[in-house]
C-alpha positions, 0 to 999 in steps of 0.5 A: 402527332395528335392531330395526325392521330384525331385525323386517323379518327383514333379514339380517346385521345383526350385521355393521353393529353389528361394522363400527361398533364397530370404527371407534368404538374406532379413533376413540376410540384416534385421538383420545383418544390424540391421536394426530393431533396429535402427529404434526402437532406432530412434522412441524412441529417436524421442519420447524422452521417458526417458528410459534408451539408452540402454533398448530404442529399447527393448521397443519400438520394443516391444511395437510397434510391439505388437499394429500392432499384437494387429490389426491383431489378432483383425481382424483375431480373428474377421473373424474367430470366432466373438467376442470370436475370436476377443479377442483370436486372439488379445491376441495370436496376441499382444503377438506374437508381443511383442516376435516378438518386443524384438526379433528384437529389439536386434543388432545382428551384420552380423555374426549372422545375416547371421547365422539367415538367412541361418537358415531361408532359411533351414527353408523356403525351406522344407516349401515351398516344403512342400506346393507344394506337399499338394496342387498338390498332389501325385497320387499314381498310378504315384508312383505305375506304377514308382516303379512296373517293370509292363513290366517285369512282363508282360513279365517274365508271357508271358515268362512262357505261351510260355514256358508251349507251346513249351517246352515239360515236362517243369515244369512250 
């Protein structure tokens, strides 16, 4: 795609490859690190919640990232459509949260974590690139006068008016 792009001469492409090389090595820090569950682990073992150790990130990421989804969906929900809105968007909301929550409440390790974020970063790139191009647009007179030798065509067609003139008998 980015070769594609670079040959419809887009325009500052590099900047999607630096956007997305820099949240792949934030995610693969994050969770290779795993950073996420320990600080689940931490809460929960701040709060003393008489869970199992083990099960203790799993809930507590769960649950503390469904509030700060059931929030935003509340006040995305709100701008977008009014009360009905509002509870759509906080139903959708939580629940991306609490997937979000049990996602990053898992210890993945830095094999697996490096995996996350080169898959991030091959997600991120077309994206981004994907972006670029629906906000500057393709002109497709700049791709037609590109691809349509017009010069040689010009030139090939004052070829043949010089030929019809000049050549006596020509078949042209």
């Amino acid at each position: 795609m980015a070769l594609v792009l670079a040959g419809l001469k887009v325009e500052d492409l590099h900047w999607d490859l630096l956007i997305a090389l820099v949240v792949g090595v934030v995610v693969a820090l994050g969770l290779g690190s795993s950073v996420p569950n320990l600080l689940f682990r931490t809460i929960g073992d701040a709060l003393a919640l008489d869970v199992d150790l083990g099960a203790r990130p799993l809930l507590v990421g769960v649950a503390l990232v469904a509030v700060v989804g059931l929030v935003v969906g509340l006040v995305v929900g709100a701008k977008m459509g009014g009360a009905r809105g509002a509870i759509g968007g906080l139903v959708a909301f939580a629940l991306a949260g609490a997937l979000a929550g049990a996602f990053l409440a898992v210890d993945f390790g830095w094999r697996v974590g490096i995996a996350l974020g080169v898959a991030t970063l091959l997600v991120v790139w077309p994206v981004g690139m994907g972006v670029r191009v629906k906000r500057s647009g393709l002109d497709a007179g700049v791709l037609k006068a590109r691809f349509i030798p017009q010069q040689s065509i010009d030139a090939a067609k004052e070829t043949i008016e010089w030929a019809k003139d000049h050549v006596p008998g020509a078949p042209l």
